[in-house]
KEDRENLUM-445097 format. One record per residue: x, y, z of N, C-alpha, C in turn. Coordinates in Angstrom, 3 decimals. Layout:
atom nxx = X nyy = Y nzz = Z caxx = X cayy = Y cazz = Z cxx = X cyy = Y czz = Z
...
This chain:
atom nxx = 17.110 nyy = 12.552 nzz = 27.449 caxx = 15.883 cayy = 12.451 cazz = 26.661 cxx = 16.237 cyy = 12.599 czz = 25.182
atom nxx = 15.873 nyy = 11.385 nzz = 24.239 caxx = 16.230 cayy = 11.717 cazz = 22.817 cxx = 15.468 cyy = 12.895 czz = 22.518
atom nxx = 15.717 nyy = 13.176 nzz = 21.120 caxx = 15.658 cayy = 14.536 cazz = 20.400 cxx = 14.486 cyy = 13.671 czz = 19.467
atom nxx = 13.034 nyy = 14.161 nzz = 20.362 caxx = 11.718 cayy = 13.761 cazz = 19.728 cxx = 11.772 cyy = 13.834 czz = 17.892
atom nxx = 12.204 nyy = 15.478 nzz = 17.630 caxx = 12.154 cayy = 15.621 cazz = 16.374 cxx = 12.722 cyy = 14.555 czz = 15.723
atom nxx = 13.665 nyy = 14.444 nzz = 15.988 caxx = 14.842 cayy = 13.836 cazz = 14.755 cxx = 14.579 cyy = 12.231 czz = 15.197
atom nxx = 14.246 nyy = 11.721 nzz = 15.824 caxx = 13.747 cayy = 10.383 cazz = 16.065 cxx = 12.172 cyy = 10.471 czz = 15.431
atom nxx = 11.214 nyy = 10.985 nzz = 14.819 caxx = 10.086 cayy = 11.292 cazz = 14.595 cxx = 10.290 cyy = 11.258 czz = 13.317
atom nxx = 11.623 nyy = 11.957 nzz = 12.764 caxx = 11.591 cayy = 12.396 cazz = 11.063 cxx = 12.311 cyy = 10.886 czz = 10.661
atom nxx = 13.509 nyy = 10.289 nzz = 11.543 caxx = 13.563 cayy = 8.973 cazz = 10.921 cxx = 12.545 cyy = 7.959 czz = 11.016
atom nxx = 11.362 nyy = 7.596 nzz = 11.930 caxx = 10.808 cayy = 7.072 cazz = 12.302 cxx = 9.510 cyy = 6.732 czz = 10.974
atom nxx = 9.724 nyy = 8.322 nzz = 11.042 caxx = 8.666 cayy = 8.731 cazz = 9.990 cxx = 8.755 cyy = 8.162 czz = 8.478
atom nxx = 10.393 nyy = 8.238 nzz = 8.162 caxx = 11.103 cayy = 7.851 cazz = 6.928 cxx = 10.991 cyy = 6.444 czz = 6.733
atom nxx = 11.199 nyy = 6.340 nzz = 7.898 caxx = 11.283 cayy = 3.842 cazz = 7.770 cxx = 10.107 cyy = 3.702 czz = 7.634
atom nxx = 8.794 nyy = 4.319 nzz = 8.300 caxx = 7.547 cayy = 3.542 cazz = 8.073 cxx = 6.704 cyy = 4.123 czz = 6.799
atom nxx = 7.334 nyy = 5.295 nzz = 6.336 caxx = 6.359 cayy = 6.242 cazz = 5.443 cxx = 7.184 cyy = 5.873 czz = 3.899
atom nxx = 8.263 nyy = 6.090 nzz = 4.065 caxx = 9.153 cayy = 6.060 cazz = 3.060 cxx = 9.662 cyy = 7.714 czz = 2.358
atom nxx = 10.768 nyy = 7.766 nzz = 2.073 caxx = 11.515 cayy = 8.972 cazz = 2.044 cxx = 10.608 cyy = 9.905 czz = 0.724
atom nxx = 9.948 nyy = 9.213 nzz = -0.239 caxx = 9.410 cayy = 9.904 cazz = -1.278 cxx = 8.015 cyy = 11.049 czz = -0.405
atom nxx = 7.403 nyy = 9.813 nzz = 0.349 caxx = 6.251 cayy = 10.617 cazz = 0.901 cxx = 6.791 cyy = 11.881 czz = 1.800
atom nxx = 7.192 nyy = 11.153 nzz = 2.392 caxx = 7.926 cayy = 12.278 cazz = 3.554 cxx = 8.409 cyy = 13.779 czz = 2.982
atom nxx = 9.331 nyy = 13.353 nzz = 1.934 caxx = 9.398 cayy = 14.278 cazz = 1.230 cxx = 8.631 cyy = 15.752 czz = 0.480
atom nxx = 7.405 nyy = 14.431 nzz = -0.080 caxx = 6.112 cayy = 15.833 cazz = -0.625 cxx = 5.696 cyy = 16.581 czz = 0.801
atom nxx = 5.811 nyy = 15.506 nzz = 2.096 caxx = 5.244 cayy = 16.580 cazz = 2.298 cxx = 5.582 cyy = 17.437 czz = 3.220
atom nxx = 7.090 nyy = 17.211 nzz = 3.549 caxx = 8.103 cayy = 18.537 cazz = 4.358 cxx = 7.785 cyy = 19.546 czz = 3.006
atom nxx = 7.493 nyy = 19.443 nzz = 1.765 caxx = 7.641 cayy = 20.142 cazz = 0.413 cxx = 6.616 cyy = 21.092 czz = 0.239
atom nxx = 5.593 nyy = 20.631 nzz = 1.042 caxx = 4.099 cayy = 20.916 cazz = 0.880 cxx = 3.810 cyy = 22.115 czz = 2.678
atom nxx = 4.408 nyy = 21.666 nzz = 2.951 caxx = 4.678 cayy = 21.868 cazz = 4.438 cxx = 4.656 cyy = 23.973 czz = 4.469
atom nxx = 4.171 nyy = 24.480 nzz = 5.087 caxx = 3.920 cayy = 26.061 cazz = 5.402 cxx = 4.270 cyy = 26.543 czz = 6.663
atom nxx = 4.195 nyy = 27.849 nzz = 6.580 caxx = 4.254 cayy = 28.437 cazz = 8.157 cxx = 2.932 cyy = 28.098 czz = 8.906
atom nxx = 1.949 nyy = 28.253 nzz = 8.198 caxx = 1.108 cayy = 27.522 cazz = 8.496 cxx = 0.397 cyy = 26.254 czz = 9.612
atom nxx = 0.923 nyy = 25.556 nzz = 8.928 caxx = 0.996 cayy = 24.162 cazz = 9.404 cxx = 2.124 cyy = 23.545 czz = 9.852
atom nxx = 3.249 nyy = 24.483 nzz = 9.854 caxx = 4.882 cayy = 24.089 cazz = 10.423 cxx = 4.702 cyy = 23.720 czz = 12.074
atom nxx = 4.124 nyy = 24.093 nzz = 12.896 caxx = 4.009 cayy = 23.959 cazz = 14.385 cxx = 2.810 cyy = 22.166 czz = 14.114
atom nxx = 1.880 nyy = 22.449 nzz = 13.710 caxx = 1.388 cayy = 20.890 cazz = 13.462 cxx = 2.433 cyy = 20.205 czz = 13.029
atom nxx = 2.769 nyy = 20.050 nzz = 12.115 caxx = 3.564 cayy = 19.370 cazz = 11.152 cxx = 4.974 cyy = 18.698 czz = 12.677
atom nxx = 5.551 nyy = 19.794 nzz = 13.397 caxx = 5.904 cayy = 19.503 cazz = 14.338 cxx = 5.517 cyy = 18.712 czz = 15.281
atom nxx = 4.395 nyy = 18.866 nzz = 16.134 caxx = 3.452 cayy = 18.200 cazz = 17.254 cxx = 3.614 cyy = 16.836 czz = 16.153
atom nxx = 3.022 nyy = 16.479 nzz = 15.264 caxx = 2.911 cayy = 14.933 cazz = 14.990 cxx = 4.289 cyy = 14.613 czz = 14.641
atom nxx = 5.456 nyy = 14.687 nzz = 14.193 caxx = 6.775 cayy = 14.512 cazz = 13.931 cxx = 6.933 cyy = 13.587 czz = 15.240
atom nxx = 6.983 nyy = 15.139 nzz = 16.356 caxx = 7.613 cayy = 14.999 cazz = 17.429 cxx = 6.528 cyy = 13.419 czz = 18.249
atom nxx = 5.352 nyy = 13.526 nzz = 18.399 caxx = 4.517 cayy = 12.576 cazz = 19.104 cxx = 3.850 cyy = 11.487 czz = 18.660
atom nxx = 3.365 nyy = 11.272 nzz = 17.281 caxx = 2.808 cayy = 10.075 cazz = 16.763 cxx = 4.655 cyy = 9.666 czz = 16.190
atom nxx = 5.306 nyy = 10.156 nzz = 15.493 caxx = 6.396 cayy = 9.491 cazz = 15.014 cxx = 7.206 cyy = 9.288 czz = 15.573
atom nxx = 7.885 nyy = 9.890 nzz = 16.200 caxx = 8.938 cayy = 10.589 cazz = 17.815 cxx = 8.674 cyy = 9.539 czz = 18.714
atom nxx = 7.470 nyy = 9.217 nzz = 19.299 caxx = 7.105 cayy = 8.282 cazz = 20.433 cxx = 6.009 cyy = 7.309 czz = 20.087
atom nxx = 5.284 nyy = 7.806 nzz = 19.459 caxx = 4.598 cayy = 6.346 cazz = 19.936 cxx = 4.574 cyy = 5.149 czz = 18.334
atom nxx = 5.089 nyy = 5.862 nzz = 17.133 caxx = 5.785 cayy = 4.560 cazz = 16.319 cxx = 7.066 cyy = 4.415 czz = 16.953
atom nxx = 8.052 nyy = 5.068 nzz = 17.378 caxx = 9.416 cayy = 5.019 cazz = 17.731 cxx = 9.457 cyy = 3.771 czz = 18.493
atom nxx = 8.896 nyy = 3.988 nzz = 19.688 caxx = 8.471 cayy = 2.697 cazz = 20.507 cxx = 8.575 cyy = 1.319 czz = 19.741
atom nxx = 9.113 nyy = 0.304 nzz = 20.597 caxx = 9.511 cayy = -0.901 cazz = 20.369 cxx = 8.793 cyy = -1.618 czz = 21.140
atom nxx = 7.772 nyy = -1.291 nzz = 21.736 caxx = 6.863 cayy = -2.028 cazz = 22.718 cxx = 5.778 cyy = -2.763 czz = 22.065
atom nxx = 5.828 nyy = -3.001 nzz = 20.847 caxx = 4.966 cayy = -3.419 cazz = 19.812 cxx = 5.682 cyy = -3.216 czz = 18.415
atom nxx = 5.654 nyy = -4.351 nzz = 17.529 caxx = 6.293 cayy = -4.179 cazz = 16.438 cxx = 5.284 cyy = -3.227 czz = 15.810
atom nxx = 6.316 nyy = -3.013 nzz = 14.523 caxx = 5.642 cayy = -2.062 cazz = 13.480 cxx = 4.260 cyy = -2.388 czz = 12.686
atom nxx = 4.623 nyy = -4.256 nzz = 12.480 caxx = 3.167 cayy = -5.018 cazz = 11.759 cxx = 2.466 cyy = -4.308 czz = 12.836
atom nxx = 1.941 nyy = -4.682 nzz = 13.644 caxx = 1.312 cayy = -4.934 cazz = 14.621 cxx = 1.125 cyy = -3.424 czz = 14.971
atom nxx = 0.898 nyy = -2.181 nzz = 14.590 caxx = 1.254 cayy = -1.170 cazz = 15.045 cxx = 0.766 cyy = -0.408 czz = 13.215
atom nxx = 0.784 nyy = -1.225 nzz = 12.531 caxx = -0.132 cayy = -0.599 cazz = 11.391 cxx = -1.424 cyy = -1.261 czz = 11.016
atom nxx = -1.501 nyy = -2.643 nzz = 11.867 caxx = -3.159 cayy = -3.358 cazz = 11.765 cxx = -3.911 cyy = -2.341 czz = 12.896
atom nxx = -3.110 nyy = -1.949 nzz = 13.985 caxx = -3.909 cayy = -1.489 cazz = 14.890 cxx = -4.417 cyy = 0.349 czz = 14.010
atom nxx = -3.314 nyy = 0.744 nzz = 13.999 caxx = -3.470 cayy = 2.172 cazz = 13.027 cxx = -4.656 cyy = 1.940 czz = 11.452
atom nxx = -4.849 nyy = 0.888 nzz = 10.708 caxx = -5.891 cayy = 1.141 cazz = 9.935 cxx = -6.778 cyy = 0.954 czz = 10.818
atom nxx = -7.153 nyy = -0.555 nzz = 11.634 caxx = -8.185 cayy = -0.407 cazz = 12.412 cxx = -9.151 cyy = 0.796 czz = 12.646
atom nxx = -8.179 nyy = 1.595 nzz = 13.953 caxx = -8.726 cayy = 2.330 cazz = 14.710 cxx = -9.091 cyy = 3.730 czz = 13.405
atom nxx = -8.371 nyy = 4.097 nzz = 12.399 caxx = -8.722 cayy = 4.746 cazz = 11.520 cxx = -10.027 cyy = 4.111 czz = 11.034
atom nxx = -10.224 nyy = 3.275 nzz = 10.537 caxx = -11.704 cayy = 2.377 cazz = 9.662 cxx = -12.580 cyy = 3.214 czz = 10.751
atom nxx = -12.435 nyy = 2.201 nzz = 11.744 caxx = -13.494 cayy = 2.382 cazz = 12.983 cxx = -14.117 cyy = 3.771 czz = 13.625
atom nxx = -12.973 nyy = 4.505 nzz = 13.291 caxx = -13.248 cayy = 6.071 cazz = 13.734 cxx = -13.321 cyy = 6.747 czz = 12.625
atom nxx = -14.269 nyy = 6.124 nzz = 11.101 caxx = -13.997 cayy = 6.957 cazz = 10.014 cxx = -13.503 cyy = 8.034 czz = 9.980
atom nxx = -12.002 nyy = 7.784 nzz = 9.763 caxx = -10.693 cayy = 8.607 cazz = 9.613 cxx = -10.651 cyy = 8.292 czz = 8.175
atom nxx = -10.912 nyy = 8.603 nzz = 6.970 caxx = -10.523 cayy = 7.404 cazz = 5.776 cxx = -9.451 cyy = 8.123 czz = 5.116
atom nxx = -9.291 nyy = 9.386 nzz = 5.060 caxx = -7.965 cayy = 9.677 cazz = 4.491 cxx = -7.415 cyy = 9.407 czz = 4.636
atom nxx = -6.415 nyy = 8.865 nzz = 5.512 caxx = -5.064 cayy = 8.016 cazz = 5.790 cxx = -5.001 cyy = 7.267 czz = 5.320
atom nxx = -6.223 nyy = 6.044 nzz = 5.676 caxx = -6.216 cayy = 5.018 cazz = 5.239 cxx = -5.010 cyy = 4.588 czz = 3.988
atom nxx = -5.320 nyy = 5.477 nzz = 2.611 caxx = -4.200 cayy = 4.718 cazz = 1.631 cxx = -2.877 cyy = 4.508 czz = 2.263
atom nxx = -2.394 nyy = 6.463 nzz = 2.546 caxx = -1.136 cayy = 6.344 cazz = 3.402 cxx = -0.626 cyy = 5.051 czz = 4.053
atom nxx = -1.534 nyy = 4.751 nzz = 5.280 caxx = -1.211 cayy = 3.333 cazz = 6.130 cxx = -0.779 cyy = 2.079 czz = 5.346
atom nxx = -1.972 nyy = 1.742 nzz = 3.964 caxx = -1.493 cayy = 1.070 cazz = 3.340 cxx = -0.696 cyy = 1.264 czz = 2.644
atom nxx = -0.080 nyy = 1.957 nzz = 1.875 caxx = 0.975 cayy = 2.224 cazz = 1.415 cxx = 2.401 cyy = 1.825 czz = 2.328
atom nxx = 2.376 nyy = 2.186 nzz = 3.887 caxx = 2.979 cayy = 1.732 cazz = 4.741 cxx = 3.641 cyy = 0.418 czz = 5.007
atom nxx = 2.577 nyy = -0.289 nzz = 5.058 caxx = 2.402 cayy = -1.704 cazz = 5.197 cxx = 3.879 cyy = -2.454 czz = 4.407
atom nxx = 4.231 nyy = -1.738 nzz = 3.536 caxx = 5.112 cayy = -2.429 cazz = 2.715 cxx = 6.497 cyy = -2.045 czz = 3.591
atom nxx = 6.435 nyy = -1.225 nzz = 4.464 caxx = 7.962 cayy = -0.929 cazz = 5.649 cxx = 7.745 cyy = -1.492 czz = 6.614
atom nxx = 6.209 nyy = -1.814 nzz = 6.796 caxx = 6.080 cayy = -2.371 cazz = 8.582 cxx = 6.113 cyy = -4.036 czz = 8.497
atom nxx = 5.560 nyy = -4.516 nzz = 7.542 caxx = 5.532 cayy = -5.715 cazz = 7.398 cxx = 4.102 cyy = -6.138 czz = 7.040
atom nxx = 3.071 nyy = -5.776 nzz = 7.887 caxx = 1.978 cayy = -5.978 cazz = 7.435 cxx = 1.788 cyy = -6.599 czz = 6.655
atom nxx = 0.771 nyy = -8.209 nzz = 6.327 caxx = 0.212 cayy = -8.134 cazz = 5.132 cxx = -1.001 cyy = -8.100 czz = 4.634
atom nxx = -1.906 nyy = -8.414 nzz = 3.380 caxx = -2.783 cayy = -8.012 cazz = 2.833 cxx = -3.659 cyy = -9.148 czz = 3.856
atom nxx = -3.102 nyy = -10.213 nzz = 4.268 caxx = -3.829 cayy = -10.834 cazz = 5.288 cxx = -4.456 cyy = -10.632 czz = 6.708
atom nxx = -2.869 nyy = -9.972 nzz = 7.213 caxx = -3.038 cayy = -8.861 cazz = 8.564 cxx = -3.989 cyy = -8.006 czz = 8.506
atom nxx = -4.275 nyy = -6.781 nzz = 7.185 caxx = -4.823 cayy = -6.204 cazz = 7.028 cxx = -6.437 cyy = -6.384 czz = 6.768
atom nxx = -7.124 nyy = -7.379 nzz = 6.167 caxx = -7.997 cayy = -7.808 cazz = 5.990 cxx = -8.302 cyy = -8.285 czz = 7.422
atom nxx = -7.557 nyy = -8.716 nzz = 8.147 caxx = -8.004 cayy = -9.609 cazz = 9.660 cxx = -8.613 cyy = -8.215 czz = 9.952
atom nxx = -7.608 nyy = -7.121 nzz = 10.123 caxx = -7.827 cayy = -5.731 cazz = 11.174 cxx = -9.408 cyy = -5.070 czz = 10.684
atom nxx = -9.750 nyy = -5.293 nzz = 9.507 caxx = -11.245 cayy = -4.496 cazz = 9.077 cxx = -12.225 cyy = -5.438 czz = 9.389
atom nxx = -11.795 nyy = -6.725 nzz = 9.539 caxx = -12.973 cayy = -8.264 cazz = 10.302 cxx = -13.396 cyy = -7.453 czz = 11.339
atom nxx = -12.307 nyy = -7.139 nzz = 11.829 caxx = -12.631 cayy = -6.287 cazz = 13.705 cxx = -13.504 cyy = -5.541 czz = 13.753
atom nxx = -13.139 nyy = -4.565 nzz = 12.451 caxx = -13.372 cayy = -3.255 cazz = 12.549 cxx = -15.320 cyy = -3.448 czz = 12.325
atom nxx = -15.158 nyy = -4.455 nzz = 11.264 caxx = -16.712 cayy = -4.824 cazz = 10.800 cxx = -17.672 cyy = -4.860 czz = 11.742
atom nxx = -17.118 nyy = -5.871 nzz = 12.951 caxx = -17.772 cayy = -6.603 cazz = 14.312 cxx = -18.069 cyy = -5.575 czz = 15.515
atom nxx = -17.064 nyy = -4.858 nzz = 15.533 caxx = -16.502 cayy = -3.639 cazz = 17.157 cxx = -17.309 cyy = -2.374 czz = 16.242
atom nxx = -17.201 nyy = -2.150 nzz = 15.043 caxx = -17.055 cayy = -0.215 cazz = 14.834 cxx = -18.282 cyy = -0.881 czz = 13.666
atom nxx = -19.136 nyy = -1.687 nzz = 12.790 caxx = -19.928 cayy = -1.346 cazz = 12.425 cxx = -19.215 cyy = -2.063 czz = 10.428
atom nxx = -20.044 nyy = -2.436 nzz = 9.482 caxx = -19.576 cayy = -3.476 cazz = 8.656 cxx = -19.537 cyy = -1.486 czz = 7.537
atom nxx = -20.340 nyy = -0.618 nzz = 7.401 caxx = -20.240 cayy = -0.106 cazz = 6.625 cxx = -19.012 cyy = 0.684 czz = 6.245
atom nxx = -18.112 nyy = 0.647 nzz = 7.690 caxx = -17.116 cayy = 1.159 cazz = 8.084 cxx = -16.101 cyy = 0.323 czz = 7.721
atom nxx = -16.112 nyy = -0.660 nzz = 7.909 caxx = -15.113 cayy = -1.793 cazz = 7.552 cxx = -14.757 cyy = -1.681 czz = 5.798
atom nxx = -16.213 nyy = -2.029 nzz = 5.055 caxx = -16.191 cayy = -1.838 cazz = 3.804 cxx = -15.480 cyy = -0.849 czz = 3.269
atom nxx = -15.811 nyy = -0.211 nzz = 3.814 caxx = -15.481 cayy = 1.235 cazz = 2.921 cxx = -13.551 cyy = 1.407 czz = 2.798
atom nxx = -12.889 nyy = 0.825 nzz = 4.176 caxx = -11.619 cayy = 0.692 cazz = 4.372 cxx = -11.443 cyy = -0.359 czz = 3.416
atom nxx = -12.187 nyy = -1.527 nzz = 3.064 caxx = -11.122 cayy = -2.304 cazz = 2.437 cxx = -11.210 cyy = -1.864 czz = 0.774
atom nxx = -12.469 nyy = -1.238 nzz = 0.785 caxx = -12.645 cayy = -0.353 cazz = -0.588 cxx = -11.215 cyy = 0.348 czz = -1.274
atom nxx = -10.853 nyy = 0.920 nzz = -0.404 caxx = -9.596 cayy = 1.536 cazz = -0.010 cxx = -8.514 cyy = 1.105 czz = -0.495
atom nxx = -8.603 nyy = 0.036 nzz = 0.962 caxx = -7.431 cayy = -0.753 cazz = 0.564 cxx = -6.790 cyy = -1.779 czz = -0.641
atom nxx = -7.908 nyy = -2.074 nzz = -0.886 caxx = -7.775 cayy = -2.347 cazz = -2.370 cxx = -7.605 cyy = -1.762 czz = -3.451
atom nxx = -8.027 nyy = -0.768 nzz = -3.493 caxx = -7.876 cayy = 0.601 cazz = -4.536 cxx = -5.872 cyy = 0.933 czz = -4.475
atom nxx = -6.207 nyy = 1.021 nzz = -3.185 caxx = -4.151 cayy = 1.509 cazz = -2.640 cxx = -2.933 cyy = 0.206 czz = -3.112
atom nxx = -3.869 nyy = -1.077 nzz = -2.988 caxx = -2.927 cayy = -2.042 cazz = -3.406 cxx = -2.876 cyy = -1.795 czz = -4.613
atom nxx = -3.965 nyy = -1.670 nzz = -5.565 caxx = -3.637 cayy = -2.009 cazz = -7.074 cxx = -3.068 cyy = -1.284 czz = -7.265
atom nxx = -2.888 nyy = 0.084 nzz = -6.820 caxx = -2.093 cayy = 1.029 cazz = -7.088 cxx = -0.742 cyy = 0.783 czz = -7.135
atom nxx = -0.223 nyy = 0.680 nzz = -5.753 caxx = 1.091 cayy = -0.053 cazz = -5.589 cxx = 1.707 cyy = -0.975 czz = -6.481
atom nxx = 1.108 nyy = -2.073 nzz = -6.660 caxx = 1.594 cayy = -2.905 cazz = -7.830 cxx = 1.191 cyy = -2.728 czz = -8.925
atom nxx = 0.866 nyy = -1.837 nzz = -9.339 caxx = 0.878 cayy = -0.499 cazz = -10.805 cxx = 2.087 cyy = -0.245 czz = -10.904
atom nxx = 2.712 nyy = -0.049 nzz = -9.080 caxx = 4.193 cayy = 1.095 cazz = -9.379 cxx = 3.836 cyy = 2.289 czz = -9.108
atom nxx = 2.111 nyy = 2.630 nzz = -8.509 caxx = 2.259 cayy = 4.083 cazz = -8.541 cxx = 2.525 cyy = 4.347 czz = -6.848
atom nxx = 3.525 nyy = 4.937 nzz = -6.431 caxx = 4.372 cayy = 5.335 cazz = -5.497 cxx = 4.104 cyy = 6.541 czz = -4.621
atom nxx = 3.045 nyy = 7.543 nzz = -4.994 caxx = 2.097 cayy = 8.383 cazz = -4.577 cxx = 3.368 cyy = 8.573 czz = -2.890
């Protein structure tokens, strides 16, 4: 059985990128060290690790189901992502169509609100 952690923290690094990752092992407490673990080890560890679905395909579904389940904090994160998984601003726009139709249009909006806000950012250069 691989070593969840350490497949979770690289996993984490290719799709997040080493700056983020960084703030926030940095930010990281006794606290929140056992969380901080559980998602390492299980959203990064296994189920991005997984090759049973590419990464595009695996961050349209992740804003999605975030939009849809107004989750919106992530949201930038994910997009910010997008630039390791492949994703594009096209993919992404398809995934909030969904989200509009299945989970409701005010919900959708509000993600691409977002996502647009996170792009301009990005091609600002700001690296957040």
């Amino acid at each position: 059985m691989p070593d969840r952690y350490q497949t979770g923290m690289r996993t984490r690094r290719e799709v997040l990128g080493d700056a983020h990752v960084d703030r926030a092992e940095a930010a990281k407490t006794e606290f929140d060290a056992e969380f901080q673990e559980l998602i390492t080890e299980s959203a990064w560890g296994r189920v991005w690790a997984s090759d049973a679905i590419s990464r595009r395909e695996r961050s349209m579904l992740t804003l999605a189901l975030l939009a849809a389940t107004g989750n919106f904090d992530e949201i930038p994160m994910h997009i910010r992502a997008t630039a390791h998984t492949g994703a594009s601003k096209e993919d992404v726009i398809e995934a909030f169509q969904h989200v509009a139709i299945y989970a409701g249009v005010p919900r959708a909006n509000y993600a691409i609100k977002l996502a647009k806000a996170t792009y301009a950012e990005m091609e600002a250069g700001d690296e957040r």
